[in-house]
C-alpha positions in Angstrom: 32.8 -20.2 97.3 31.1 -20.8 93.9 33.5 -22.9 91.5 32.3 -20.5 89.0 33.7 -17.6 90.9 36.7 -19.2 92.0 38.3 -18.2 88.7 37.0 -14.9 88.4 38.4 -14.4 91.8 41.8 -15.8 91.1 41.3 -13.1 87.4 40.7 -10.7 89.4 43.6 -10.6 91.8 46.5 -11.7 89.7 48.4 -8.8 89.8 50.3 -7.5 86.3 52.3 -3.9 86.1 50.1 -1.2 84.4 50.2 -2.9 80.6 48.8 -1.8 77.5 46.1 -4.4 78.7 45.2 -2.7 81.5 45.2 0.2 79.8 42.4 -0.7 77.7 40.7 -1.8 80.3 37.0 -0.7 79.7 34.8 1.0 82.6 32.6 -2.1 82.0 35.9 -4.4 82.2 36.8 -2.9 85.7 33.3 -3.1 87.0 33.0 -6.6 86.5 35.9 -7.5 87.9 35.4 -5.9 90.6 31.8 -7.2 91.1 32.6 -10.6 90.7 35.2 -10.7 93.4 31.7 -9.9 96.0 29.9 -12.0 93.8 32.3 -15.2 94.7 31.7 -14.2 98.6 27.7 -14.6 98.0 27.3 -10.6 97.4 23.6 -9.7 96.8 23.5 -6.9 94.0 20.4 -4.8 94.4 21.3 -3.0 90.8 19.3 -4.2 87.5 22.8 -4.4 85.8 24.6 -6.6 88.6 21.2 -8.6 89.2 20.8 -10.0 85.6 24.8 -10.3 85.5 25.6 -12.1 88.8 23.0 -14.6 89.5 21.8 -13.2 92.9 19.6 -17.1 93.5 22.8 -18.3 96.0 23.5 -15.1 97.7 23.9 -14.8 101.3 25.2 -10.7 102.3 25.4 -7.6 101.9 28.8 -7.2 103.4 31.1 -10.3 102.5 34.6 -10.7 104.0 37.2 -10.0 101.6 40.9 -11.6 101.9 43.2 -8.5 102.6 44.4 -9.5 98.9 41.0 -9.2 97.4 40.3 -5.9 99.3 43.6 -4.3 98.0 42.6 -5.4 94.5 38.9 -3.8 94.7 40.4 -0.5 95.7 43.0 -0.7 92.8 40.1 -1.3 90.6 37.8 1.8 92.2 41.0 3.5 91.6 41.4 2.7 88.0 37.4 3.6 87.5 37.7 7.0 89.1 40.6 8.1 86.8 38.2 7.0 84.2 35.5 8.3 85.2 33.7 5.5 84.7 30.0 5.1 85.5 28.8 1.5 84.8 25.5 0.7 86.6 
């Protein structure tokens, strides 16, 4: 795992009740956090967004192993975009 990951992972998955913080969350906000919880497993992004965000230079897969945790947490966020309707990418 990337040390620079490691604390977007541990961000990412601290779970907090639905807050005004949450709340104005921004579509961008939810995308990265979901993105850099694949990024810390060595995720290649193919999209020109993700690419020039994530440096792709150390990546290994295009299907990393999640922790049950960190799965949970990327469906709550694909939730939370949904609702939104957001479309960052």
């Amino acid at each position: 795992m990337k040390n620079k990951s490691a604390l977007a992972i541990a961000l990412a998955l601290t779970v907090i009740p639905v807050t005004q913080t949450q709340a104005a969350e921004s579509c961008y906000d939810l995308w990265h956090k979901r993105n850099a919880i694949f990024d810390a497993h060595g995720y290649c992004f193919s999209s020109d967004l993700a690419s020039r965000i994530f440096d792709n230079s150390d990546c290994s897969t295009k299907n990393p192993r999640l922790s049950g945790a960190e799965r949970k947490q990327v469906r709550q966020i694909k939730r939370r975009e949904r609702r939104r309707k957001c479309k960052v990418d």
